[in-house]
N, CA and C atoms as an extended XYZ file, in Angstrom:
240
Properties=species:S:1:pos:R:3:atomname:S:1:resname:S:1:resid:I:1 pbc="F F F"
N       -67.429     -199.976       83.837 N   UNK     1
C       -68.363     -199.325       82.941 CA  UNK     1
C       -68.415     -197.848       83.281 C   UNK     1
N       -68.597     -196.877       82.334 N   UNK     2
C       -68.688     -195.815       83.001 CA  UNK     2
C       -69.965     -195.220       81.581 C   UNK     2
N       -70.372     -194.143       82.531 N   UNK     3
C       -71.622     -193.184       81.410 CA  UNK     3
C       -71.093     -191.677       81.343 C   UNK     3
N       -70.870     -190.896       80.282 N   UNK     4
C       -70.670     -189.727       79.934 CA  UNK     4
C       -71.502     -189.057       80.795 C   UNK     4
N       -71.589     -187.888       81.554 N   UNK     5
C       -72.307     -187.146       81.866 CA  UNK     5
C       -73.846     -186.777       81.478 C   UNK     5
N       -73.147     -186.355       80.187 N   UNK     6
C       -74.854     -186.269       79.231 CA  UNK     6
C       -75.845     -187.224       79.416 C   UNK     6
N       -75.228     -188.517       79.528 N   UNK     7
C       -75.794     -189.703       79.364 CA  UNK     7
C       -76.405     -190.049       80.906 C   UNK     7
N       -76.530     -189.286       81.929 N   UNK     8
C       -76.769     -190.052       83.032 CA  UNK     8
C       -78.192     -189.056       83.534 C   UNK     8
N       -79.467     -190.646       83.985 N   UNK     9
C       -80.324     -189.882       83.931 CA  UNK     9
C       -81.158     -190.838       83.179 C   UNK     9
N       -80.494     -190.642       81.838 N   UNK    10
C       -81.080     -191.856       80.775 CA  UNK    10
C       -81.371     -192.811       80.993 C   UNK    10
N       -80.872     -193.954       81.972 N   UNK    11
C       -81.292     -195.466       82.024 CA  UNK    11
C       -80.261     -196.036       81.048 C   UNK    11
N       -79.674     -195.605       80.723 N   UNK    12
C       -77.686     -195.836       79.870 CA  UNK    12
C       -77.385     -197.323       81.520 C   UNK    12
N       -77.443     -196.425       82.569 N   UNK    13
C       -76.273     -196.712       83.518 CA  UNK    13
C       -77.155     -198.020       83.746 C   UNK    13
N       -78.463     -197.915       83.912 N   UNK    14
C       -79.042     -199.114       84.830 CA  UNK    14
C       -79.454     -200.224       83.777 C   UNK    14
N       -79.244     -200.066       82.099 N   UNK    15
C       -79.186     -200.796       81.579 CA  UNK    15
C       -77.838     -202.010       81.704 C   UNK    15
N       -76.844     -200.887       81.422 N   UNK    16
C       -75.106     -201.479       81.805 CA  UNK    16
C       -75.345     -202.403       83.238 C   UNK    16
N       -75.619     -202.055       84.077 N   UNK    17
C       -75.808     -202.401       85.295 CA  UNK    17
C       -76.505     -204.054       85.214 C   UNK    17
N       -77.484     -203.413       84.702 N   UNK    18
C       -78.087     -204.671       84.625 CA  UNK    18
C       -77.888     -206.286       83.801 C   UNK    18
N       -76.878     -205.532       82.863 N   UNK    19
C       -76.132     -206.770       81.594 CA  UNK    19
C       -74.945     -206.797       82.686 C   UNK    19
N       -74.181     -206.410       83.221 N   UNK    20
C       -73.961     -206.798       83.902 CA  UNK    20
C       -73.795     -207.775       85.234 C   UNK    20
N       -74.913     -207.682       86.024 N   UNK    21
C       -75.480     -208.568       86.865 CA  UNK    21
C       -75.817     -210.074       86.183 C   UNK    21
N       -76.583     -209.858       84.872 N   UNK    22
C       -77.229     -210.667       84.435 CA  UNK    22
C       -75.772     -211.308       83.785 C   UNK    22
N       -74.728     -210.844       83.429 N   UNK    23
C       -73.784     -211.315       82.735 CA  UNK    23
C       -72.560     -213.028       83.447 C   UNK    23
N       -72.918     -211.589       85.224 N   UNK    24
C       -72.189     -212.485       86.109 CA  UNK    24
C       -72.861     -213.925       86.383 C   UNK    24
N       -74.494     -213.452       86.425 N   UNK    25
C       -74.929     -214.751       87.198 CA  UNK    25
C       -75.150     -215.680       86.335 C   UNK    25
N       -75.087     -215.267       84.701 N   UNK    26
C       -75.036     -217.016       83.718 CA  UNK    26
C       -73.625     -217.373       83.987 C   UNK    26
N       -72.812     -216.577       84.335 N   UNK    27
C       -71.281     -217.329       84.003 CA  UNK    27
C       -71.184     -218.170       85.572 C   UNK    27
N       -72.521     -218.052       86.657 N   UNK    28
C       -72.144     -218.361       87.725 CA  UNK    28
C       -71.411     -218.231       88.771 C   UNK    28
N       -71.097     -216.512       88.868 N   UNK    29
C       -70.867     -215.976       90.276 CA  UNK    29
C       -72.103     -215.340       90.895 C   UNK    29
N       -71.496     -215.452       92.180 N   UNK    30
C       -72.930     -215.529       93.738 CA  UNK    30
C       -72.365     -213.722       93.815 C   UNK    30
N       -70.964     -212.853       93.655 N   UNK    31
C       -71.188     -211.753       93.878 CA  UNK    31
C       -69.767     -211.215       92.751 C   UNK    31
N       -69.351     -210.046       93.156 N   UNK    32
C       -68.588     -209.354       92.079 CA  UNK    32
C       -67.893     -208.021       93.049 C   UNK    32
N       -66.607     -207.708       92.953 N   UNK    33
C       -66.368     -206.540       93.691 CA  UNK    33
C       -66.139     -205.252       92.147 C   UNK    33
N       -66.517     -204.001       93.095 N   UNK    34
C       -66.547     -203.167       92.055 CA  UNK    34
C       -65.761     -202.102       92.520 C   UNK    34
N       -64.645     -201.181       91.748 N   UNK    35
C       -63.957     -200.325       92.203 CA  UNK    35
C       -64.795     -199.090       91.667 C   UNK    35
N       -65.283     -198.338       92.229 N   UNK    36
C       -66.189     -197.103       92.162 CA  UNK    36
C       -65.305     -196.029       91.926 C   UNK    36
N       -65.470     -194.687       90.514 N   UNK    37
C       -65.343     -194.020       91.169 CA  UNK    37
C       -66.466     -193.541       91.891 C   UNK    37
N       -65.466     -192.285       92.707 N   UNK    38
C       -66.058     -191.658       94.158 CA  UNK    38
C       -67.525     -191.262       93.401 C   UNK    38
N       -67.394     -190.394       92.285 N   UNK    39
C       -68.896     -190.051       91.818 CA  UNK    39
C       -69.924     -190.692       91.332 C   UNK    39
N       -69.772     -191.921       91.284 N   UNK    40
C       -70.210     -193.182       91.180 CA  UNK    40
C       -70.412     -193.816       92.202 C   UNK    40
N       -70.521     -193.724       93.752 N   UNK    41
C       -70.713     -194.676       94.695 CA  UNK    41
C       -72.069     -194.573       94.695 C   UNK    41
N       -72.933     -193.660       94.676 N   UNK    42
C       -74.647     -193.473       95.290 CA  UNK    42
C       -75.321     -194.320       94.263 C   UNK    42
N       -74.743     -194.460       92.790 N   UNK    43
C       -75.422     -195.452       91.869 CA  UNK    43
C       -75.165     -197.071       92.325 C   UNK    43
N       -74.081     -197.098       92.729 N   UNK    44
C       -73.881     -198.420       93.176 CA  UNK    44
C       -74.772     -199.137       94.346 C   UNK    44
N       -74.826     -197.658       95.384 N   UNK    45
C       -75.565     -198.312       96.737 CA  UNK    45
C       -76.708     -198.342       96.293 C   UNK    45
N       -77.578     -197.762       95.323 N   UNK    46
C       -78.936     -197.471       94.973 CA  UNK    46
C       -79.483     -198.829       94.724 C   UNK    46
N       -77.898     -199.540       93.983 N   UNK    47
C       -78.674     -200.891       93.154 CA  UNK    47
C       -77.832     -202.061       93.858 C   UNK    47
N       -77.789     -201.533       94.760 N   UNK    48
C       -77.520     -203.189       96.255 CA  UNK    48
C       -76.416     -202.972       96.515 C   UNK    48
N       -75.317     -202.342       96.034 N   UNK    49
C       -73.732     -203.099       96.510 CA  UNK    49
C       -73.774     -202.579       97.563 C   UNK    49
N       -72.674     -202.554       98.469 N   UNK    50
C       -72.239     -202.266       99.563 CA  UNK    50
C       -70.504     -202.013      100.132 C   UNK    50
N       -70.313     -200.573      100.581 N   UNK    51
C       -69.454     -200.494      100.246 CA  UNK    51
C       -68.398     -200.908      101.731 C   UNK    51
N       -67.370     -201.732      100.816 N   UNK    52
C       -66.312     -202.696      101.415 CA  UNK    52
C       -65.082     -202.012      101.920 C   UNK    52
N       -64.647     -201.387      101.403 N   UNK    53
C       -63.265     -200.265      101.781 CA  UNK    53
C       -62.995     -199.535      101.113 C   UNK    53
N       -61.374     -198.806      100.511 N   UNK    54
C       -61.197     -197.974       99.997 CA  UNK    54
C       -60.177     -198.578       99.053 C   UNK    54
N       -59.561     -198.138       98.151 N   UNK    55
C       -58.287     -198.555       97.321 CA  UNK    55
C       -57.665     -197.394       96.566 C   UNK    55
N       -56.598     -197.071       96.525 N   UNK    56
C       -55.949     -195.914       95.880 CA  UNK    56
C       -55.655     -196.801       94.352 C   UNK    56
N       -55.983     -195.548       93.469 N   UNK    57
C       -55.983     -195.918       91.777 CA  UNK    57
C       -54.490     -195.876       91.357 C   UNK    57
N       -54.025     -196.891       91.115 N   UNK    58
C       -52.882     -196.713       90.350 CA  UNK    58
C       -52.855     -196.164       88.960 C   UNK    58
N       -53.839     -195.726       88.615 N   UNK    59
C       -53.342     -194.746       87.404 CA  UNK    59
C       -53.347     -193.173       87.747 C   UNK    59
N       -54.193     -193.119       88.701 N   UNK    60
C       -54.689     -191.533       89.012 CA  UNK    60
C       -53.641     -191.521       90.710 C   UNK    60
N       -53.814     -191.884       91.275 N   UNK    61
C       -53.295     -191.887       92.639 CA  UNK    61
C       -54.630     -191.680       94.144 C   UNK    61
N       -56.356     -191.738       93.153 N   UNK    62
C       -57.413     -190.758       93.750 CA  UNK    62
C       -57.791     -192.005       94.782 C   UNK    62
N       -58.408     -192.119       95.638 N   UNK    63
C       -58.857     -192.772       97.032 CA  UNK    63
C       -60.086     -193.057       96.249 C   UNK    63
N       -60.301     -194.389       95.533 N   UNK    64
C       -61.610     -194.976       95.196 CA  UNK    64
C       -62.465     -195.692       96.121 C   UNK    64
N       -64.144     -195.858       96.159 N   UNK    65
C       -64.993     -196.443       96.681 CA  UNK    65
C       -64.391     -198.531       96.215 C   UNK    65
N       -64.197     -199.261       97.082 N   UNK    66
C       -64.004     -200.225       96.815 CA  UNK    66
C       -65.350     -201.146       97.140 C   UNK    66
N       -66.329     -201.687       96.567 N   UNK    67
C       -67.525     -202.011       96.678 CA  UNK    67
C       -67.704     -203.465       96.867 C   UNK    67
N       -69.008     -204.629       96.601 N   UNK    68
C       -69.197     -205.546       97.048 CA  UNK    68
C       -70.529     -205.423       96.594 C   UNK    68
N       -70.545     -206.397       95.472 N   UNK    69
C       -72.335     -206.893       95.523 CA  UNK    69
C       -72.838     -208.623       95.422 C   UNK    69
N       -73.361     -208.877       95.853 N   UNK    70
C       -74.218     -209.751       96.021 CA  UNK    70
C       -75.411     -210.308       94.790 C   UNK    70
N       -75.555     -211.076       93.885 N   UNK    71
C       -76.035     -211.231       93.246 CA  UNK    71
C       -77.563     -211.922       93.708 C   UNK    71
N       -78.802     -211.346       93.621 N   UNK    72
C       -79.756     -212.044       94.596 CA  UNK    72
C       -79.886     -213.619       93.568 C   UNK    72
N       -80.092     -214.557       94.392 N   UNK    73
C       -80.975     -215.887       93.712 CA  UNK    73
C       -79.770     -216.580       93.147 C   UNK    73
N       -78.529     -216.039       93.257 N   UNK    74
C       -77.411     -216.826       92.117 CA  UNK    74
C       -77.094     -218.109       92.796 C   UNK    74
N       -76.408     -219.261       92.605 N   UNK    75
C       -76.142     -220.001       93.024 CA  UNK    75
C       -74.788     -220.300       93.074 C   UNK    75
N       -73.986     -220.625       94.650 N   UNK    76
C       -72.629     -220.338       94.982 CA  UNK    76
C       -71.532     -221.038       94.201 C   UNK    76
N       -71.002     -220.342       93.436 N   UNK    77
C       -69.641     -220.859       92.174 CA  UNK    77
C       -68.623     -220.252       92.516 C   UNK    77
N       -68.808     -219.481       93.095 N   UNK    78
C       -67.179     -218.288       93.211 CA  UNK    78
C       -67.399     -216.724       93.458 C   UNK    78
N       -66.667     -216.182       93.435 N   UNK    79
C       -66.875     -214.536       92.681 CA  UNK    79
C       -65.879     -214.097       92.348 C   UNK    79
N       -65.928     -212.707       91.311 N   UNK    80
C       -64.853     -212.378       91.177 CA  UNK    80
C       -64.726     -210.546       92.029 C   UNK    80
C-alpha cells in the first residue's frame, strides 16, 4: 500500500492499515511480513510491526525495511 505525500497526515494510511489487518485476520492469519519502504518504517513501528531484517528491491536495487507483524487476538492458521 502506499499514500501520496499530500495524503499523509490524513488517516488515508491508518485507514489502509487497518483494512488491512482486519483483511488478514478474517482470511485467518496470526501475522503478515511487510517490505517497507525506508520512509515508511516509523508508520509501521507506530502500529506494532517490528522490524525483522533488510532485503534489497529488485526493481530499484534500494536496501528496504523488511518487517513482521503480529496480528493481536488472531487465531494460529499460518501467515503470510
Amino acid at each position: 500500500m502506499w499514500v501520496t505525500p499530500t495524503a499523509i497526515g490524513s488517516g488515508l494510511g491508518r485507514m489502509l492499515w487497518s483494512h488491512a489487518v482486519e483483511t488478514a485476520r478474517a482470511n485467518g492469519y496470526t501475522a503478515f511480513s511487510i517490505e517497507s519502504d525506508p520512509n515508511a518504517e516509523g508508520f509501521y513501528l507506530r502500529h506494532g510491526a517490528k522490524r525483522v531484517g533488510e532485503i534489497v528491491s529488485a526493481a530499484t536495487g534500494r536496501v528496504l525495511p523488511l518487517m513482521s507483524y503480529v496480528i493481536p487476538g488472531a487465531k494460529d492458521r499460518g501467515a503470510v
